[in-house]
N, C-alpha and C positions, 0 to 999 in steps of 0.2 A: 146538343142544341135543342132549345125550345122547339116544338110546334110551331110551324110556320105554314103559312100559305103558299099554294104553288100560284099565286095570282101574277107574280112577277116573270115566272116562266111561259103563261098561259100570252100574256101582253109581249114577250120577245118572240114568241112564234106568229103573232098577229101581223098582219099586213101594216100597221102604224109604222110609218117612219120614225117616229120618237114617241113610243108608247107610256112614256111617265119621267116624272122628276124625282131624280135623287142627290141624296149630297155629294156623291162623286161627281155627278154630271154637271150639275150646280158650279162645284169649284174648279172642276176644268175649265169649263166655258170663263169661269172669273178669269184663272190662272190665264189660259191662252185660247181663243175662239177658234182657231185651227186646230190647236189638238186635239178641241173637244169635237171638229166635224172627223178628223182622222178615228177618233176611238168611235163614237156613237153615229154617226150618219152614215161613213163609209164601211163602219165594222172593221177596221184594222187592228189585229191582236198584238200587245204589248208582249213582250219575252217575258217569262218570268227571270228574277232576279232572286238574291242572296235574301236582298232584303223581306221580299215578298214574302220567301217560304218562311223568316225568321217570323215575322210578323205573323204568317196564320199558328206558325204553333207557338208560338204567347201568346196568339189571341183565343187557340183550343185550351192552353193551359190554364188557362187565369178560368175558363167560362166552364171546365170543368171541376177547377176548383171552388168554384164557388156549388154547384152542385153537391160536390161534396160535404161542404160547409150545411147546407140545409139540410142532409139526409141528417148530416152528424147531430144537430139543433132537432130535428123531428123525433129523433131515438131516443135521446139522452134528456136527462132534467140539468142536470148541470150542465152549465156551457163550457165552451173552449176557454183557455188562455191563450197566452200571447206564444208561450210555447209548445203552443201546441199545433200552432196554425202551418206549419209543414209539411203538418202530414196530411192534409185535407190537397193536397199536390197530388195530381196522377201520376201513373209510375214515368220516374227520371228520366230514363231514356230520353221519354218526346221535351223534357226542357233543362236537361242537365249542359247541353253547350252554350245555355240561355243563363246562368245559374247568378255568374257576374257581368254587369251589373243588373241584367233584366227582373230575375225572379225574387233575388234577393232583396231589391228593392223595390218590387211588388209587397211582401212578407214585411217591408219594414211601413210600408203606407196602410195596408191592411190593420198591424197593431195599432199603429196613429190612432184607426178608425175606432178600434176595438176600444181601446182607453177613453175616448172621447165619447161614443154612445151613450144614453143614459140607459139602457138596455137591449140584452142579446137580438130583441126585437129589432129595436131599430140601426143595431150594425147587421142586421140582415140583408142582404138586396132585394125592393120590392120587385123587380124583374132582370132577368137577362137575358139578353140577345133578344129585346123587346121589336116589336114589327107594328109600325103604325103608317095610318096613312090616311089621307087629305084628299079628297074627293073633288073638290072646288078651289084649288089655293088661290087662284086669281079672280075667283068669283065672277066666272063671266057665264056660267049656266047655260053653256051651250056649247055639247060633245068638249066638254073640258080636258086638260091631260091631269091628271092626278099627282100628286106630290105621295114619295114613301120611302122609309128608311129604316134600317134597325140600328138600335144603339147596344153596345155594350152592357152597358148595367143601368140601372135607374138605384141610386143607394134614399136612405130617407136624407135631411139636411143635419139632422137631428147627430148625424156619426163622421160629417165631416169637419177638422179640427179648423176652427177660425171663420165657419157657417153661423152665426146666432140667428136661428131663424127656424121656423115650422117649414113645412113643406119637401119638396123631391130635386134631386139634383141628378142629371144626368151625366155619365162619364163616359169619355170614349177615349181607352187603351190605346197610346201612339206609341209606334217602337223607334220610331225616329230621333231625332234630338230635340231638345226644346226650342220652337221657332223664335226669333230674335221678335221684337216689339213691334218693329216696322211693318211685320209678315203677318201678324197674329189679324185685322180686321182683315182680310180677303183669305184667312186661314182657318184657323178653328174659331176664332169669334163667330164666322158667318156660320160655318158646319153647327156652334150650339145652337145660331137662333134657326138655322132647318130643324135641326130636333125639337127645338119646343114649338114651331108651328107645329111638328106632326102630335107630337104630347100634352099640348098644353091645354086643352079642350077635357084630357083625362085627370091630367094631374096637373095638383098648383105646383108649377115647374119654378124654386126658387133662383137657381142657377146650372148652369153648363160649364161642363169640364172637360178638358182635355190630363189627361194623366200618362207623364213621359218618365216610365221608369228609370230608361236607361239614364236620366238627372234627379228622379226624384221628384220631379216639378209636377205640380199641380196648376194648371192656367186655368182659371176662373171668371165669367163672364158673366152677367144678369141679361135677361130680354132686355132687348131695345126694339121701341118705336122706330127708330131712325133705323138699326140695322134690319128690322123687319119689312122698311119701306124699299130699302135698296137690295133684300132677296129679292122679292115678287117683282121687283122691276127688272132685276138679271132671268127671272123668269119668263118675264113680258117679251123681252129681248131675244132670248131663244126663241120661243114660240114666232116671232116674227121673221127672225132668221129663216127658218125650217119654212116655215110660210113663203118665205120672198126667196126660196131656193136660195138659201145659204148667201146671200150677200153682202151680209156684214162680219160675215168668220173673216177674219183677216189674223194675220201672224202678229201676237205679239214677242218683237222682238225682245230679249234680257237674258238677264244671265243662265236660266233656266233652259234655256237652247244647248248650250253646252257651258261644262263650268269645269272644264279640265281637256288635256289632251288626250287621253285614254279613250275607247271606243264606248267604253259604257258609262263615258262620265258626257252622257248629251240625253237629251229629249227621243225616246226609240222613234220618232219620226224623223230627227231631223236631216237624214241624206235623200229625204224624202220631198222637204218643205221649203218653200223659196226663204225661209231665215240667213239670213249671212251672218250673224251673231257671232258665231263658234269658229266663222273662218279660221281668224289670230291661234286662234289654240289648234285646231285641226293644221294647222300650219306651223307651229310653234317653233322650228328650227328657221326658219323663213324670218320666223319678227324674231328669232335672237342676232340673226347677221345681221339684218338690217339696223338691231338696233347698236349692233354693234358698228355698223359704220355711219352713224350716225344719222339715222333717217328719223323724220320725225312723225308724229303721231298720223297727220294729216296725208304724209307719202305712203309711211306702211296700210295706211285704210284704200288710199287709190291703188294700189297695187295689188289688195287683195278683195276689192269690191263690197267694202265694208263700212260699218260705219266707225269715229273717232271713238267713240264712246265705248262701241266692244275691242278695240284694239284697246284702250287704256284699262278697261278690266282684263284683259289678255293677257298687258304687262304687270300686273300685280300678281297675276296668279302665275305668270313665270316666273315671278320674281326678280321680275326687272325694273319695279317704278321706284 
């Protein structure tokens, strides 16, 4: 890993109750205003998950790969090929259970890149694991909270295939799957334009990426006006919250409360959080009798203090609708 500041650890020891903005905290507070006072206001630790530990070592693999990639580019006059680009992977161990679909189709976006550059230069990454940060994002110049984040990679625009354009493009490696269209503006849209507020003062920021190996997908975004307008307003938002002792954190209920029967298929707050969302599925033998004697949507909700609308996602995902 780059060089980085201890400035972010200097501000979590500080007496500030919400010592800075970042894009995790940002999309919580979108995603759901309670979660985000359970993780940041209250300080409650999320368990680590499968997914979590997967995600930091593709996200150590890939950031030491590219490492690699520079030392090899600063040694040699001649550059890599396409076949060659494996070996610049640190040893297997840390990403051989990652290999299908993750790495492999890391190695196949990376050639994309290679082929497309007009040179070794510009399929270079101008940084990684880049750390910027915004001093004033609300510009209101007085004891402000500061906006910061690091990205992934900063690549030039020059090596991404289907980019026609000068300028830097930001990526940020997701191990997850690729979000559906409906998700993407309160998801990675909004996460690229945090990045290019904190970048885009340094670099002409042509576009924002998200990069989901596990599909291959590339999701592509340009700054917006309008999405710029409605960060610094969820920004606004928190700040006033925190301000008015949290009065507007309210639960937003959805499927994201729980979205299966299993214990770790819910939100790690919610046997915590006034949601009844998950009831139906926390109950799931419960709406299969019921539905089996014929009750109906409006009965099974009164009976389990719920609302219509999470019983009928309940019976889809029992496979009952």
């Amino acid at each position: 890993m780059p060089d980085q500041s201890n400035r972010v650890e200097k501000l979590r020891e500080s007496d500030e109750k919400y010592p800075y903005h970042s894009k995790s905290r940002v999309l919580k507070y979108v995603k759901c205003p309670r979660q985000f006072e359970y993780s940041y206001l209250k300080g409650y630790k999320e368990p680590e998950t499968y997914p979590m530990r997967r995600g930091t070592a593709i996200h150590e693999t890939i950031e030491d790969y590219y490492h690699n990639v520079s030392h090899y580019v600063s040694t040699y006059v001649i550059p890599p090929t396409v076949g060659q680009l494996q070996q610049f992977l640190p040893d297997y161990k840390r990403w051989q259970p990652y290999v299908e679909p993750f790495i492999s189709n890391f190695l196949r976006f990376e050639a994309r890149r290679l082929e497309e550059a007009s040179s070794i230069e510009t399929w270079l990454p101008v940084e990684v694991e880049a750390e910027g940060w915004v001093e004033d994002p609300l510009d209101q110049g007085n004891d402000p909270i500061p906006a910061m984040g690091y990205v992934d990679v900063i690549y030039h625009a020059d090596s991404i295939p289907g980019l026609l354009d000068t300028g830097k493009v930001i990526v940020d490696h997701k191990t997850g799957k690729t979000p559906d269209e409906q998700y993407r503006d309160d998801g990675i849209y909004l996460q690229g334009e945090f990045y290019t507020m904190l970048f885009g003062d340094e670099y002409n920021i042509t576009a924002v990426a998200g990069y989901y190996p596990k599909n291959d997908d590339l999701i592509v975004s340009t700054p917006s006006r309008s999405r710029r307008s409605d960060l610094l307003q969820t920004m606004g938002d928190i700040e006033t919250a925190i301000e008015e002792d949290h009065v507007y954190l309210e639960t937003d209920e959805q499927p994201l409360c729980k979205w299966g029967e299993a214990d770790d298929e819910e939100c790690s707050y919610y046997r915590i959080c006034s949601s009844s969302w998950g009831e139906p599925l926390r109950h799931g033998d419960t709406v299969r009798k019921m539905v089996a004697n014929g009750c109906s949507h409006g009965e099974i909700a009164a009976h389990l203090n719920c609302s219509y609308d999470s019983v009928n996602y309940a019976k889809y995902k029992l496979g009952l609708s």
